[in-house]
N, C-alpha and C positions, 0 to 999 in steps of 0.2 A: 516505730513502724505503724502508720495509719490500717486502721481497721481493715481497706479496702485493697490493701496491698497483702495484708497477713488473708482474703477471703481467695484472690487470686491467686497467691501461691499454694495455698489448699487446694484450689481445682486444679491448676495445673501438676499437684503431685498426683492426685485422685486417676488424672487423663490418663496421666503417665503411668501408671501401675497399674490401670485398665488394661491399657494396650499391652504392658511387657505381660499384664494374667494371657490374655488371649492369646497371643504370640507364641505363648510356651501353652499352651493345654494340650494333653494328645491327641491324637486324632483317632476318639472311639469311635466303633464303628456299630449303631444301633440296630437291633436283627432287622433283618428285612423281610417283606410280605408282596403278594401279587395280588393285585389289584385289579379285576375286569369290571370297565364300563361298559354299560349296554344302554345303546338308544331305544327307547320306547318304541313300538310297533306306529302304524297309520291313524292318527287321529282324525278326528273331524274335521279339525281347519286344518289340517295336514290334505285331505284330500277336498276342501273347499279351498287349496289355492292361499291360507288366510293367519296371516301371523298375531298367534293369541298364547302372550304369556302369563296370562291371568291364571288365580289360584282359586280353587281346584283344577279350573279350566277345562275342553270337553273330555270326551270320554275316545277310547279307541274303537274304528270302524270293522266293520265283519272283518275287511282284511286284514287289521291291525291287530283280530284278536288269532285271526290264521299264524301271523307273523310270529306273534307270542310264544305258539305252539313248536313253531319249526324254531326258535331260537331254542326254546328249552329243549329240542331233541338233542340240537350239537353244544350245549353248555352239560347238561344234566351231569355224562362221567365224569367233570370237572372237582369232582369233590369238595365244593365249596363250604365251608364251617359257617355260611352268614349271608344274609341277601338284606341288602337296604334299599329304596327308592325316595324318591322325590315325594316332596306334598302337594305335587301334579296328579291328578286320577288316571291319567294315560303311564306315567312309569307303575304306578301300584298294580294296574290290568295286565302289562305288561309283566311283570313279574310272578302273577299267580303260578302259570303252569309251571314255572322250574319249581317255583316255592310247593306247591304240592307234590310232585314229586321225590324231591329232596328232603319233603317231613318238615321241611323251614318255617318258620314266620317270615315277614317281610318286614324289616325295621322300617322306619318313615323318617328320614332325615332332612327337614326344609332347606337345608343349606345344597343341596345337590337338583332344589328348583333351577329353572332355565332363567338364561340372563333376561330382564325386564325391556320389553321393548320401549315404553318410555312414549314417545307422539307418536311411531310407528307402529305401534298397537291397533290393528285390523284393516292395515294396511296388508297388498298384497305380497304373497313369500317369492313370487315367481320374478315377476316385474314392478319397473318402476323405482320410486322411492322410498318406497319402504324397505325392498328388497335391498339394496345399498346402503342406504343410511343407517339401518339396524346393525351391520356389522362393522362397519370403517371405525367405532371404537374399538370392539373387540380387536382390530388386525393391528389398531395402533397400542392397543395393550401386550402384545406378543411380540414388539418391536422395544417395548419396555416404555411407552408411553404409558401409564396406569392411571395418572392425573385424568385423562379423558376422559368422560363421564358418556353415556347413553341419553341425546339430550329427553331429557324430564326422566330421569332415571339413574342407576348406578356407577359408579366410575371404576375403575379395573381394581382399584385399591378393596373398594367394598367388595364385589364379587370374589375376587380372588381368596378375602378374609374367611368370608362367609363358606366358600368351598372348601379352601383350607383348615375350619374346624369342622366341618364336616370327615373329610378322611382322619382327619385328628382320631374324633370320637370313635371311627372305623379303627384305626391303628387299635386305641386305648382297648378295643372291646377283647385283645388276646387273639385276635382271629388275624393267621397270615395268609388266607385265601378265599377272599371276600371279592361279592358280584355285587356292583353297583346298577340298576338303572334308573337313568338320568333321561337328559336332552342332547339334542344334537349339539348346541352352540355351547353349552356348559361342556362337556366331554370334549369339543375341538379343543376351545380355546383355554380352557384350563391346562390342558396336556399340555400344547406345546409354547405356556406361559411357566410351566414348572416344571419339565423334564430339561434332563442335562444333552439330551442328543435330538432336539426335534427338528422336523423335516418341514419347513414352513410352507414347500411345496405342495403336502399333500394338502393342503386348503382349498386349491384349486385343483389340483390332479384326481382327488380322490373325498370328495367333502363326504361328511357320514349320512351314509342313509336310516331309513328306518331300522329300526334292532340291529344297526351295526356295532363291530363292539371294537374295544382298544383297552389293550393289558398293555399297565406296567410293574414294571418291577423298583421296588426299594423303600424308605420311610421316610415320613416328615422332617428326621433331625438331620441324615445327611445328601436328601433328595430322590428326586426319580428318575428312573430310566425307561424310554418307550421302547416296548418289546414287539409288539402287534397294533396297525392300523388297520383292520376291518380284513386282514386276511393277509396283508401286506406286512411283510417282516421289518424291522429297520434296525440297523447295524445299531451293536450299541454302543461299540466307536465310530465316534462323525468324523466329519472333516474338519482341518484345521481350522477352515471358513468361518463352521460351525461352534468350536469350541472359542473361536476368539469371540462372536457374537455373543457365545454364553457368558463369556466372563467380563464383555461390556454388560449384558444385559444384568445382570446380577451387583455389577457397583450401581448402575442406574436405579436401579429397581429398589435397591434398602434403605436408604433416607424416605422413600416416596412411604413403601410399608411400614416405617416408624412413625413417622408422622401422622401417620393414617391410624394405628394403634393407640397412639398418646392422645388424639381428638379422641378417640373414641372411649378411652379411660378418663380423660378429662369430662366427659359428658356424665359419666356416674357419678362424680365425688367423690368416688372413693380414695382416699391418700394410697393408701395400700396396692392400690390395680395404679394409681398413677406411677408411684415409683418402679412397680416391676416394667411397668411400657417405659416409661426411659430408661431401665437398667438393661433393656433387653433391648430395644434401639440403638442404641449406644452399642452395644455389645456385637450386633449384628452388621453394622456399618462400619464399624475397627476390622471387625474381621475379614469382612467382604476388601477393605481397599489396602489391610496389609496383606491377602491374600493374590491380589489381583496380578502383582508382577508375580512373583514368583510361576505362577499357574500358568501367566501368557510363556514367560518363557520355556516352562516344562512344557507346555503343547506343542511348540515349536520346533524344539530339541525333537521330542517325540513322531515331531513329522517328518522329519529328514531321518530318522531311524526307520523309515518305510514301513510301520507298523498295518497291518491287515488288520482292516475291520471283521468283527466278528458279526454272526448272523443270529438271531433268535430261531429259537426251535419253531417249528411250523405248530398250530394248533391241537388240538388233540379233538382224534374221531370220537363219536356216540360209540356205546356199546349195543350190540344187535340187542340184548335184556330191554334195554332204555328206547334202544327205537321203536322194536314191535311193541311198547307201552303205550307210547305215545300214537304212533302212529294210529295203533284203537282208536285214543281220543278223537284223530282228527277226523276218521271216516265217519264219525258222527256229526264234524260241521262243514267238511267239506275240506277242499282240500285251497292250500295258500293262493297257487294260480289261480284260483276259480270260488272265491266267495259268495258265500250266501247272498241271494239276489235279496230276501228278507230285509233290510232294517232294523237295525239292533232298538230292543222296546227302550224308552223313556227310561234315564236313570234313577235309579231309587237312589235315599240314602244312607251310608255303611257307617256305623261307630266304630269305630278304632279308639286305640286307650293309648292317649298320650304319655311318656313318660317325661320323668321330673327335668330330665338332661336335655330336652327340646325334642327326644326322637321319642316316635310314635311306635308300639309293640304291636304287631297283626297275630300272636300266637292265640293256636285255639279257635283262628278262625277270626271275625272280627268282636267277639267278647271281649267286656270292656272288667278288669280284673276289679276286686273291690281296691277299696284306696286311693285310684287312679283317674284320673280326672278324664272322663270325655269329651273326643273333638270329633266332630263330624267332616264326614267328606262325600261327594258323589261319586258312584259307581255303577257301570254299564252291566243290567239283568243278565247278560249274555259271555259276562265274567264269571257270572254264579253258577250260569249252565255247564261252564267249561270245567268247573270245581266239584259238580255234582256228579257229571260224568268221568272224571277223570276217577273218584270213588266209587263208581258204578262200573267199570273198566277195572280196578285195582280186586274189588268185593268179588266180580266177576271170575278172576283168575285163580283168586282163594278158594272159590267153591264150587268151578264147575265140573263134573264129573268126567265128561269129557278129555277135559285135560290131564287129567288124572291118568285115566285109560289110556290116552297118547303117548305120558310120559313114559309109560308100564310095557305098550308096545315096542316103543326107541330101548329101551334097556334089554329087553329081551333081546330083541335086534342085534344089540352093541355084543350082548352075552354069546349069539351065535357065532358071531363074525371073531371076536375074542377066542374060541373053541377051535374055530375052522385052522386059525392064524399058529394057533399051538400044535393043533394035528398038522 
């Protein structure tokens, strides 16, 4: 038997007991965590009309820091174990007031930057070509075209990757209820590129506004489910419509992401990162297309069993504690409808202490820890005001006496009414 005949029936037993491993593995099921994305408040070229995905890029405007504040009133009782942003300066601005509140640092994950406009870069957001050209890849990414590129810029493969070790690092960090903020176009088009129930409608019915936010629910290893778009609940059983789209969109989509992982291990040299990307390609695309009938037909089955969609819970209120806190803060810059006629000063610039894993740690404030290598970034003077005051506000309630005596009247009060109720 010629060398090349004993090389081919090697790989084709190798195939074959690939497939029968996957075929038969059970189906674990890895814990799951909630996940809220949050849009950054009103930037500069947000309110100049002006699409700039540039790194650090500007800073957020009076209103966009109003925005901040009323976001972190209705996030704050959320209990969150972790707050990450972008290595955009407008999601870091945006994220102070919860982060101070909540005692947080703000991790700095680059992977959860906004998708790269590419020629369309300071082209207008509103009209024109820039405003269209910039997203017709992204919509043809969500359709499971990924090959597309942003021309002079990324293609759905790389963004997706790049977002995708992003929540990775978020899953890995232990934390199941973690707040991200992000960007508008990164938070769209990710979500309804990797949830198992998206609504492709709300693109246009409902596109995210500033500090709009979108919780899902589930992990990297067996997917996501959309719970909340900006206030808007979505079943997290779809339509059959739906689930058949997902489970074309998902054989389409896993050769494109293997391929896209093995260039990009190929580009290191390392043997080692090479064989896991084909072991893990390979492995990902067996299972997506011996998966595919069975799945179409169980959705099917299941829709003539007249199955009722279920609804996500409605979001969860501020607690009166966390509003009248904030609320302090705000009467000191005004309130959201009606910003500072002022101009936020000329940004300085903040060190932050990169760590070794690509994310950046904000604990402490922006101290740069020893060991730890410094990355700078710019940030708007009128972040720090908000950070000064919000301790000036917290210092204040610790030790005014006032309060105290208020507290001492309501209890004696309570104590009467208690007395009266038993006589």
């Amino acid at each position: 038997m010629s060398a090349q005949r004993v090389l081919k029936a090697v790989i084709t037993a190798i195939t074959a007991a690939l497939l029968f491993f996957v075929s038969a593995l059970p189906a674990w099921a890895a814990e799951s965590m909630t996940l809220t994305f949050v849009r950054h408040g009103e930037s500069e070229a947000n309110a100049a009309g002006v699409i700039d995905t540039s790194v650090p890029g500007p800073n957020l405007t009076a209103l966009g820091q109003q925005q901040a504040l009323a976001v972190a009133v209705t996030l704050a009782p959320n209990d969150y174990g972790s707050i990450y942003a972008s290595s955009m300066v407008r999601t870091q601005q945006t994220a102070v007031p919860l982060a101070q509140v909540l005692g947080l640092p703000v991790v700095v994950l680059p992977g959860l930057r906004e998708i790269s406009a590419g020629v369309f870069e300071g082209q207008s957001e509103d009209v024109g070509l820039g405003r269209i050209g910039y997203v017709l890849a992204p919509v043809a990414w969500t359709l499971g075209a990924r090959f597309v590129p942003v021309p002079g810029a990324e293609d759905g493969n790389a963004f997706d990757a790049r977002v995708d070790d992003a929540v990775q690092t978020i899953y890995d960090s232990g934390d199941r209820n973690a707040v991200a903020f992000s960007h508008g176009a990164t938070i769209m088009f990710w979500t309804l590129m990797n949830v198992d129930n998206p609504d492709l409608g709300l693109l246009l019915s409902h596109p995210l506004p500033n500090t709009g936010v979108v919780v899902i629910t589930g992990n990297p290893e067996d997917g996501w489910t959309l719970v909340d778009w900006d206030g808007v609940p979505v079943a997290a059983e779809p339509s059959l419509a739906t689930k058949l789209f997902v489970n074309v969109r998902n054989v389409v989509t896993a050769p494109q992401t293997a391929a896209y992982r093995i260039g990009q291990a190929l580009a290191t040299g390392d043997i080692g990162a090479i064989a896991t990307a084909i072991r893990d390609g390979i492995a990902d695309i067996a299972t997506k297309v011996i998966e595919f009938v069975p799945r179409v037909v169980r959705d099917v089955v299941d829709s003539l069993d007249g199955s009722t969609p279920v609804q996500s819970d409605q979001p969860m209120s501020p607690s009166p504690q966390t509003v009248s806190t904030l609320r302090a803060v705000s009467t000191t810059t005004g309130s959201a409808a009606e910003p500072a006629e002022e101009k936020p000063e000329a940004p300085r610039a903040v060190t932050v202490a990169e760590k070794s894993n690509g994310a950046t740690d904000l604990t402490d404030g922006n101290k740069v820890e020893p060991g730890e290598t410094a990355a700078t970034s710019t940030a708007d003077d009128q972040s720090d005001d908000v950070i000064t005051e919000i301790n000036e506000v917290t210092d204040e309630a610790d030790t005014d006496p006032s309060t105290d005596a208020s507290a001492e009247a309501d209890a004696d009060a309570d104590t009467g009414t208690a007395e009266q109720a038993a006589a």
